[in-house]
C-alpha positions as MATLAB code, in Angstrom:
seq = 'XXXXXXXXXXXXXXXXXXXXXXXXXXXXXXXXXXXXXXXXXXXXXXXXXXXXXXXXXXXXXXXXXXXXXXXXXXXXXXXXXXXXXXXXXXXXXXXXXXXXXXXXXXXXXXXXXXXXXXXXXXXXXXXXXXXXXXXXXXXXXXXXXXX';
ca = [
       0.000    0.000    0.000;
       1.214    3.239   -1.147;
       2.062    6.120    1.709;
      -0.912    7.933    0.683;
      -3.372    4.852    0.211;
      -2.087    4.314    4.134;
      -2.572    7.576    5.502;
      -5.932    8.187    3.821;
      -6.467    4.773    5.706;
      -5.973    5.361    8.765;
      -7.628    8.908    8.461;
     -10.670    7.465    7.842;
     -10.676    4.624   10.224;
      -9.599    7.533   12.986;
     -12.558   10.043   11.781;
     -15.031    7.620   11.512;
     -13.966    6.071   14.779;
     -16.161    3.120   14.487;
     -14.127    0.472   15.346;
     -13.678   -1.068   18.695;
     -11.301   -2.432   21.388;
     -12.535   -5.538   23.434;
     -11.780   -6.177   26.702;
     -10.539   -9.754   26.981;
     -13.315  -10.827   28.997;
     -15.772   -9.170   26.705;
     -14.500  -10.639   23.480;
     -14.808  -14.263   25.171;
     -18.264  -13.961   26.361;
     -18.764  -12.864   22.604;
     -16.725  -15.873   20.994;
     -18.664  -17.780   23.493;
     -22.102  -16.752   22.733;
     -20.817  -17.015   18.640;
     -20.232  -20.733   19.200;
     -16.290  -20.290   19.271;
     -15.799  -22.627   22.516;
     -14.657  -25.747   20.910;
     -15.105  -25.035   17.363;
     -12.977  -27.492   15.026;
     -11.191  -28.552   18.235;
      -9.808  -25.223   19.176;
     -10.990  -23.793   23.074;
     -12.181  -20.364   23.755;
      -8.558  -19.500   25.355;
      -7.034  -20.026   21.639;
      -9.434  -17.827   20.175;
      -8.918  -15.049   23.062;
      -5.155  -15.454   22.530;
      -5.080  -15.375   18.866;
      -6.999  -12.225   18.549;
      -4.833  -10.727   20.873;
      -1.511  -11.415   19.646;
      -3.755  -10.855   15.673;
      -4.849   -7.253   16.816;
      -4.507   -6.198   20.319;
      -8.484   -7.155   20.558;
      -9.237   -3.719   17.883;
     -11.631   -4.303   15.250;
     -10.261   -1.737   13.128;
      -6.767   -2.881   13.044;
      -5.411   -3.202    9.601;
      -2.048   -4.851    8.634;
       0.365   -4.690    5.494;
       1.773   -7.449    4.154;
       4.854   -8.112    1.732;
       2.774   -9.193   -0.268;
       0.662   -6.715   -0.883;
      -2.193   -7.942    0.618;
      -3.413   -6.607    3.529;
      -4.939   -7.981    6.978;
      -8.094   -6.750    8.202;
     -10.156   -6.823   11.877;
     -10.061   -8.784   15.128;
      -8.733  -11.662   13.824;
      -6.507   -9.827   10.996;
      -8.329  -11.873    8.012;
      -6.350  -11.675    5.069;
      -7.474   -9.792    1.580;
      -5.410  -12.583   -0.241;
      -7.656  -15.275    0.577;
     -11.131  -14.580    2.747;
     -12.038  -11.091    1.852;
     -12.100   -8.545   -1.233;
     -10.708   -4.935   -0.659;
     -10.228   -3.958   -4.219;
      -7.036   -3.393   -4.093;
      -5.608   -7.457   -3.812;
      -6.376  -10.138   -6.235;
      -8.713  -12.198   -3.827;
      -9.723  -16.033   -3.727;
     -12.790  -13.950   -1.100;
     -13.389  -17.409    0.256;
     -15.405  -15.657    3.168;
     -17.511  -13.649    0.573;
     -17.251  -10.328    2.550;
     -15.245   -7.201    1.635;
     -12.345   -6.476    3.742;
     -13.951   -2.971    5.465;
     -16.842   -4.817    6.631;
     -14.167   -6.636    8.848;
     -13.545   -3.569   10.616;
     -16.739   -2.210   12.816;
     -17.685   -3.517   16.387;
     -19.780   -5.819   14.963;
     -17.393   -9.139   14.819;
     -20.636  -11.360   13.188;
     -18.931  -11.665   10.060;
     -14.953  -11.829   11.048;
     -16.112  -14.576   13.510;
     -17.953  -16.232   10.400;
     -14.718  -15.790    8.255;
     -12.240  -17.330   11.066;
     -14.403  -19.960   11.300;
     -14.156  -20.405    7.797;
     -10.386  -20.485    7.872;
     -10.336  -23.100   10.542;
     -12.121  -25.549    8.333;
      -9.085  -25.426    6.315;
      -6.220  -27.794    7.042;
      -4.129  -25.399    8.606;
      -6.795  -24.932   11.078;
      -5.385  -22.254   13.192;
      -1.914  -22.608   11.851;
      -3.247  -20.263    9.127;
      -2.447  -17.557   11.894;
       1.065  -17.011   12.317;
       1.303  -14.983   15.152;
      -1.461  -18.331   17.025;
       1.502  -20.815   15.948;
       4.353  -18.481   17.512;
       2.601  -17.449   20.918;
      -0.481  -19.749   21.704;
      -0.423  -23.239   20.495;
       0.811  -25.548   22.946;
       0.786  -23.014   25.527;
      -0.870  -22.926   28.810;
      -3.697  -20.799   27.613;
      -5.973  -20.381   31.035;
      -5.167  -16.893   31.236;
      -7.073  -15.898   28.632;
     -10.274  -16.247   29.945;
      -9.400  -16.673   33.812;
     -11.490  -14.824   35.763;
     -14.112  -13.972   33.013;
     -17.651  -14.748   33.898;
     -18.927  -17.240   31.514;
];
């Protein structure tokens, strides 16, 4: 993305201020409620962890890759593969544009990750979930959350 593409951006994600920032407990009562607990094997803790380490829990995050594609939302979905932002040839495997990906309302990124988990890779499709969250202790995550 070109310096200007990235700074109009972020200018609009900052005026419109329409994205949000989950608390951890929060976003796990909402993965909960969303069916996340268990889903293709993985616990609630992996999906609290990966969207941390994915985007600090901030639906409007938005990443660059070398590739040129970009990732996009809570769970940092990439325009490569799941979703269309006009700008990256896209398989759009989740059918959704990329912006959609970034309001508070995590319906459809938490329809597109489950997509992504039906793949082989399962969660391995998430670098930054194979670095800091599989095969860790992962209790933290939701300790002390009522759910």
């Amino acid at each position: 993305m070109g310096a200007l593409g990235l700074v109009t951006l972020l200018a609009c994600l900052s005026a419109g201020g329409w994205g949000k920032i989950f608390s951890r407990c929060e976003l796990a009562q909402t993965l909960q409620d969303s069916g996340m607990d268990g889903y293709e094997g993985y616990s609630l803790a992996n999906w609290v962890c990966l969207a941390f380490y994915e985007s600090g829990f901030d639906t409007a995050a938005v990443g660059a890759n070398a590739d040129g594609s970009s990732d996009y939302g809570i769970f940092q979905i990439n325009s490569g593969w799941w979703c269309q932002d006009d700008r990256t040839p896209s398989e759009n495997l989740c059918h959704v544009h990329c912006q959609d990906l970034l309001n508070p309302d995590i319906k459809d990124d938490i329809n597109c990750a489950k997509r992504v988990v039906q793949d082989p890779l399962g969660m391995e499709a998430w670098d930054d979930w194979k670095k800091r969250c599989e095969k860790q202790d992962l209790t933290e995550w939701i300790e002390g959350c009522d759910l």
